[in-house]
N, C-alpha and C positions, 0 to 999 in steps of 0.2 A: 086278513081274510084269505089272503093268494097260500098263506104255508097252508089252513087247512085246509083248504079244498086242493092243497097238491096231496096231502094226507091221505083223504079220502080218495082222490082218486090213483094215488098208492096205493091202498090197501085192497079197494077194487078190479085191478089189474093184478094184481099180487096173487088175489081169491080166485080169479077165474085162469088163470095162468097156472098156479096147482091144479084146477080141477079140470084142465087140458093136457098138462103132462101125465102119464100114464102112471101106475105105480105110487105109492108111499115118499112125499119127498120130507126131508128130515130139518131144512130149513126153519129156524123159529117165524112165527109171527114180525117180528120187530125188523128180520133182516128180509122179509117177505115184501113188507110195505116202501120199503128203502128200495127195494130192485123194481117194483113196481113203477115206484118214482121216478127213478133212472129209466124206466123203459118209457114211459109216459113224454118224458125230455126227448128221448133219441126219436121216440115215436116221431113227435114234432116235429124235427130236425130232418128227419127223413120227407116226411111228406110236405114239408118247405124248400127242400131242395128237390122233388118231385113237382113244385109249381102247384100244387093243393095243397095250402096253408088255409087259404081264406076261401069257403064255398058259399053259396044262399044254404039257409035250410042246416041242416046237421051234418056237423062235415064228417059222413062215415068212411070214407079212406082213412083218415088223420088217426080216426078210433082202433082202425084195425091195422093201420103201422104202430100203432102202439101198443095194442094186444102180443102182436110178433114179437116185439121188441122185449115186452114182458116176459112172454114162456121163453125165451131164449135166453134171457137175464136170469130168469127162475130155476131154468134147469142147470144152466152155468153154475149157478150158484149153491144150489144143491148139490150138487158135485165136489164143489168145492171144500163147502163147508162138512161132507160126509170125510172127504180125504183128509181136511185140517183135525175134526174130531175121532180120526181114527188112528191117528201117528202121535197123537196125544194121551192116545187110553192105551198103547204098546211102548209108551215112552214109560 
């Protein structure tokens, strides 16, 4: 149960994380949900080593080091991934 609901809230950070960075990002779905994930972990990571891991109530910090985490990921990686499938299509 812990993979999908890491899925889901991959693909949920992934979704809003596109619809924050500006412009057309060319990233598939599949690699969308994956950096989402990753940002979700580092989220955490960060806001555990900020001493806000565990609040009462909804931990909305933790949410939004994770959101960060995500369009950073997202655009990183959209970049990336425009530069790998562009040295590929002049190759």
């Amino acid at each position: 149960m812990g993979w999908l609901w890491a899925i889901i809230v991959g693909l949920v950070l992934g979704l809003l994380a596109k619809a924050i960075i500006p412009g057309k990002q060319h990233v598939p779905l599949w690699l969308t949900v994956i950096l989402g994930m990753i940002g979700a972990i580092a989220g955490n990571a960060i806001a555990r080593a900020a001493g806000i891991d565990a609040t009462a109530g909804i931990d909305w910090w933790r949410h939004v080091f994770q959101l960060v985490m995500a369009v950073i990921l997202v655009g990183l990686g959209d970049r990336a991934w425009t530069a790998a499938r562009g040295s590929r299509r002049r190759a």
